[in-house]
MMTF fields as JSON, N, C-alpha, C and O atoms, coordinates in Angstrom:
{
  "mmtfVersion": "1.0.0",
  "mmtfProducer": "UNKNOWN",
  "numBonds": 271,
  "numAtoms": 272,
  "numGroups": 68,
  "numChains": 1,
  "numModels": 1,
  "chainsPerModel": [1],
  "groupsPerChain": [68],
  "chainIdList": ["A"],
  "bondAtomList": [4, 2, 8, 6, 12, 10, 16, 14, 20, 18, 24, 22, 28, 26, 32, 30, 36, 34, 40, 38, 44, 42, 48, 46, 52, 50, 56, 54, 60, 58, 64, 62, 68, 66, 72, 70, 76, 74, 80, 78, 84, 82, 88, 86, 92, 90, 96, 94, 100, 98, 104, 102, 108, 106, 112, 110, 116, 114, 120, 118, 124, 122, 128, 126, 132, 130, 136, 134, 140, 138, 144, 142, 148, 146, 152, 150, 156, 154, 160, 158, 164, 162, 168, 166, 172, 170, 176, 174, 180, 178, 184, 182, 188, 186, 192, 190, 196, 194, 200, 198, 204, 202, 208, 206, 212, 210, 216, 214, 220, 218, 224, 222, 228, 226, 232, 230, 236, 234, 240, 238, 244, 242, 248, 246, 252, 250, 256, 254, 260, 258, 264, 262, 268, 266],
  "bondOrderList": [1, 1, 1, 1, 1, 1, 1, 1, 1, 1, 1, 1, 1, 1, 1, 1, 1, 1, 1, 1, 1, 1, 1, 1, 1, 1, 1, 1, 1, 1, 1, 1, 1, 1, 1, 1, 1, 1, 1, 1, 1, 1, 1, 1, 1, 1, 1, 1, 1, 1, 1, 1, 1, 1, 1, 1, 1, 1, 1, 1, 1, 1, 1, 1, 1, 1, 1],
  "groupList": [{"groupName": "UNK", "atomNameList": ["N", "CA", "C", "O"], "elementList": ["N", "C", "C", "O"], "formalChargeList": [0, 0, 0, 0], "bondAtomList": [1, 0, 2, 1, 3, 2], "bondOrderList": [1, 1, 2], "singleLetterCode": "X", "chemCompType": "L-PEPTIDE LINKING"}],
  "groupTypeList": [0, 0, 0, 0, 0, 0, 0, 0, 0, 0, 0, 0, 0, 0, 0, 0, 0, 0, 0, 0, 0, 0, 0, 0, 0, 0, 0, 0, 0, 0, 0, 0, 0, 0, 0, 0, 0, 0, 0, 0, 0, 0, 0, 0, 0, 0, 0, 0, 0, 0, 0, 0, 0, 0, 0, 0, 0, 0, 0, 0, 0, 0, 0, 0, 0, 0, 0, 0],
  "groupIdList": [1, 2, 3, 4, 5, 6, 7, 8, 9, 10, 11, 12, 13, 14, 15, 16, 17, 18, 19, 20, 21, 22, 23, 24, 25, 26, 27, 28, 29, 30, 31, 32, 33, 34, 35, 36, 37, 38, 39, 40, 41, 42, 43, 44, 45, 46, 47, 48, 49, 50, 51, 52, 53, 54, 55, 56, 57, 58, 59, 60, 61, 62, 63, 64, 65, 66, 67, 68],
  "secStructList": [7, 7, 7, 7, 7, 7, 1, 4, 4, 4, 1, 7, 3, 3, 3, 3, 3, 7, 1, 7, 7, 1, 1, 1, 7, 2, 2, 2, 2, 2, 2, 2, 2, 6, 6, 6, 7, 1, 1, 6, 6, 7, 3, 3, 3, 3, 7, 7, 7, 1, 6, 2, 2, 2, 2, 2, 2, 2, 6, 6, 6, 6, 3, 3, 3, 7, 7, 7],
  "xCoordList": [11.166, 12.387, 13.415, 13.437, 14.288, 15.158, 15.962, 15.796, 17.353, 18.728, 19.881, 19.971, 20.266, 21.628, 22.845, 23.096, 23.82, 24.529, 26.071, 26.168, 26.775, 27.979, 28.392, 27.591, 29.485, 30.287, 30.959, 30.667, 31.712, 32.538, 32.349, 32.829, 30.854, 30.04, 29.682, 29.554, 29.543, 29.035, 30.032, 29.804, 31.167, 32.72, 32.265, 31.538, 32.313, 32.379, 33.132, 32.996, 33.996, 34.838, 33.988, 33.505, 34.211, 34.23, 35.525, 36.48, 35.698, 37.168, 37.034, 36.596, 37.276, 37.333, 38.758, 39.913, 38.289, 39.74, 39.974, 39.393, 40.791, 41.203, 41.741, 41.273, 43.372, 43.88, 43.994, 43.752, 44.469, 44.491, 45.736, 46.653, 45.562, 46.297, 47.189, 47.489, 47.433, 48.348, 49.755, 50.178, 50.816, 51.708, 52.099, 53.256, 51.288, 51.821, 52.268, 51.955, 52.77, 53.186, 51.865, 50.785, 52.253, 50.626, 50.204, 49.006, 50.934, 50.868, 49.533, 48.51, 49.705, 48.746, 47.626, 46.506, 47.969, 46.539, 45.408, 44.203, 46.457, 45.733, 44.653, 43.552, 45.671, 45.065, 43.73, 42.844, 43.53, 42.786, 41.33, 40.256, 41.777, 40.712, 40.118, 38.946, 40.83, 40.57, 39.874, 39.65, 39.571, 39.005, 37.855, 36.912, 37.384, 36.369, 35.876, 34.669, 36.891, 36.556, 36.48, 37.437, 35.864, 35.356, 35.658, 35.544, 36.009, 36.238, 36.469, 36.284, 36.929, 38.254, 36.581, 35.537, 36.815, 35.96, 35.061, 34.034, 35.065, 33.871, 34.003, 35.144, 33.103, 33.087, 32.41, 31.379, 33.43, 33.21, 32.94, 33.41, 32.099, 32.174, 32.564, 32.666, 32.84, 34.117, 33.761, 32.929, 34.235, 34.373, 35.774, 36.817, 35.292, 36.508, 37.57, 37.52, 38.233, 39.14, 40.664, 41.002, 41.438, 42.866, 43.155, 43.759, 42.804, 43.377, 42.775, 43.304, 41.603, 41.21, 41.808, 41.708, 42.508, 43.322, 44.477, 45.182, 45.054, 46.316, 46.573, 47.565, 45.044, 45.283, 45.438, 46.116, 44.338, 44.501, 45.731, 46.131, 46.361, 47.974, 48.672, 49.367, 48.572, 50.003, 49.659, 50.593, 48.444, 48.351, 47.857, 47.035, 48.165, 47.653, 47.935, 47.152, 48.768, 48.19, 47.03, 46.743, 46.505, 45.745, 43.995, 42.976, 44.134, 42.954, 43.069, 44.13, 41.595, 41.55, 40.092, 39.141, 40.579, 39.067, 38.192, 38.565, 37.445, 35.919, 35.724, 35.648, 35.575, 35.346, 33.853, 33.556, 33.132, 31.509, 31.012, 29.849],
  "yCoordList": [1.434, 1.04, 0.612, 1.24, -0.418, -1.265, -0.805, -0.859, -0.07, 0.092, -1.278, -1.899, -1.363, -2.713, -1.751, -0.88, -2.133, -1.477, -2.529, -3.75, -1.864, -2.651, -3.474, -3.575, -4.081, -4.831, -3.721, -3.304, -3.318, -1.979, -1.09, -0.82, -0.755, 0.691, 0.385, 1.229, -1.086, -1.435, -2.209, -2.783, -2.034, -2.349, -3.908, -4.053, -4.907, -6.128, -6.675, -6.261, -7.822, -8.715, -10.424, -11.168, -10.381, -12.06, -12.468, -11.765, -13.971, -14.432, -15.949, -16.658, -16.47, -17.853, -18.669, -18.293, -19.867, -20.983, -21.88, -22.921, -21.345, -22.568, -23.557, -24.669, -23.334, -24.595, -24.808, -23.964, -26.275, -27.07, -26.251, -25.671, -26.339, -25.822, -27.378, -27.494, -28.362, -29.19, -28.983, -28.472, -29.257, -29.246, -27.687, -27.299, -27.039, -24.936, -24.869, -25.604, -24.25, -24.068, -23.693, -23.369, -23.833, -23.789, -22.526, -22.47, -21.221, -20.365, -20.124, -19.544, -20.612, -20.188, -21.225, -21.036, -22.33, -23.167, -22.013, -21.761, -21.616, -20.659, -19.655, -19.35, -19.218, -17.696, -18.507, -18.268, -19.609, -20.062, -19.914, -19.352, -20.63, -20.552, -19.198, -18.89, -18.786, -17.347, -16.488, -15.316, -16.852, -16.212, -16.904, -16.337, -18.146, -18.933, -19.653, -19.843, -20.238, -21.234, -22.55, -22.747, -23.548, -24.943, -26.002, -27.204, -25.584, -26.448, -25.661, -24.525, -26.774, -25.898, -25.566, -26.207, -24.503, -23.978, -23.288, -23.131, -22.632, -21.988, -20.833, -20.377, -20.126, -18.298, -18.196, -18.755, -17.025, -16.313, -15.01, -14.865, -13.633, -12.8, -12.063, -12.531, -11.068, -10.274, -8.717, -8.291, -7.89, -6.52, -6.583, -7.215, -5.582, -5.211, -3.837, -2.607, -4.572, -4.167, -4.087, -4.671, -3.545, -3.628, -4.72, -5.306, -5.578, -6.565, -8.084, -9.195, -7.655, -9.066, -9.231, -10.197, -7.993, -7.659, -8.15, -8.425, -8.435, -8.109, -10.297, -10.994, -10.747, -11.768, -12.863, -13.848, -11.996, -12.688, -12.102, -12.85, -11.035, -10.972, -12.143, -12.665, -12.704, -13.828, -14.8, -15.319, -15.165, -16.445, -16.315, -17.189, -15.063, -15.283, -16.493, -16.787, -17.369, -18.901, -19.746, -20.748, -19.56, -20.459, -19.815, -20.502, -18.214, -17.894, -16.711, -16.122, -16.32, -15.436, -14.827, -15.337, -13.376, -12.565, -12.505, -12.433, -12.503, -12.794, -11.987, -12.858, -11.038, -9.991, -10.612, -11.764, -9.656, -9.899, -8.469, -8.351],
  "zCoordList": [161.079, 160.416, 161.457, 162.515, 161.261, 162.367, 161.568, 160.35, 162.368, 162.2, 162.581, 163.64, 161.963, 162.581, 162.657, 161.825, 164.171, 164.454, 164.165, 164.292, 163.89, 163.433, 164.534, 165.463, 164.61, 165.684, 166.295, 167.416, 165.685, 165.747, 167.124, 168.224, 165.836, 166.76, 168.301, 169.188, 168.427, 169.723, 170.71, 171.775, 170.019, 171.104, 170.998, 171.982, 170.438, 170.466, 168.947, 167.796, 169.546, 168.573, 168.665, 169.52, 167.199, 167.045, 167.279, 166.949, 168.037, 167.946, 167.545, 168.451, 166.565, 166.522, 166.868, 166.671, 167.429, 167.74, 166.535, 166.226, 166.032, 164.125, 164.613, 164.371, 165.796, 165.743, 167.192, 168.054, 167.418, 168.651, 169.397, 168.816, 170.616, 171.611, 172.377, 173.565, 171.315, 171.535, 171.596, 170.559, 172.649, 171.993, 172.127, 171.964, 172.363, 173.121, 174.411, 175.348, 174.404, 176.034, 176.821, 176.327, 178.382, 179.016, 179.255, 179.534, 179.238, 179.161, 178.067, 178.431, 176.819, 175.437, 175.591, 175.115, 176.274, 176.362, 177.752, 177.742, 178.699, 179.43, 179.223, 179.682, 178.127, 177.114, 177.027, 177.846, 175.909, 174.679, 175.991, 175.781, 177.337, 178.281, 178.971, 179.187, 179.132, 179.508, 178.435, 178.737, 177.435, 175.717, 176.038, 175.487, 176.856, 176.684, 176.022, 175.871, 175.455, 174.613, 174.961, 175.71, 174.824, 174.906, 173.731, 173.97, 172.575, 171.476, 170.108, 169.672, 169.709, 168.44, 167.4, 167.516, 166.546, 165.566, 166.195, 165.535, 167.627, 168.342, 168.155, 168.218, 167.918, 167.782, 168.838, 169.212, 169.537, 170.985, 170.456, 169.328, 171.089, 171.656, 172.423, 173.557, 172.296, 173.508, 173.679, 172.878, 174.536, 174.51, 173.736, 173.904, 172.757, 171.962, 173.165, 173.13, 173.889, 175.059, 174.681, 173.651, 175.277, 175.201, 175.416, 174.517, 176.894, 177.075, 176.35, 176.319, 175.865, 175.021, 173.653, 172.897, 173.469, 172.039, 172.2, 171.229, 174.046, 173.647, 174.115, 173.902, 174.84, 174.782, 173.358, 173.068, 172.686, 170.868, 170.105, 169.213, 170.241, 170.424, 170.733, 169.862, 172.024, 172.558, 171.586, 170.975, 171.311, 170.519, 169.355, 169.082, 168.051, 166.522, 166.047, 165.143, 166.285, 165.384, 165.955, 165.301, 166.783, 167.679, 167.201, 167.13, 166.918, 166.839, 165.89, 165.684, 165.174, 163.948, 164.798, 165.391, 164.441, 164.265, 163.523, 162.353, 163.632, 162.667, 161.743, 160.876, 161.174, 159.775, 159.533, 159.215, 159.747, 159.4, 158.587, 158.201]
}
């Protein structure tokens, strides 16, 4: 029997990029890179960390967490 372990349970976040980082200060286009992202609609993976929380913090319009 195979168990599936939550996102949760295993300290990892989905983070998706909704909108363009046009037009933000460079500070939040920084963030969007430092999250690792490459193109708008990409779902990244992360350690669910303080500081990857607190980078999807500076920029909630730019990006949404995943709910799976």
């Amino acid at each position: 029997m195979v168990t599936k372990t939550s996102k949760a349970a295993s300290g990892k976040i989905q983070i998706k990029w909704v909108r363009s980082a046009i037009c933000t200060p460079e500070k939040h286009k920084l963030v969007v890179k430092g999250l690792g992202f490459t193109r708008l609609n990409q779902i990244v993976e992360r350690e669910d960390t303080p500081s990857i929380r607190g980078m999807v913090k500076a920029i909630p319009r730019l990006v949404r967490i995943v709910e799976e």
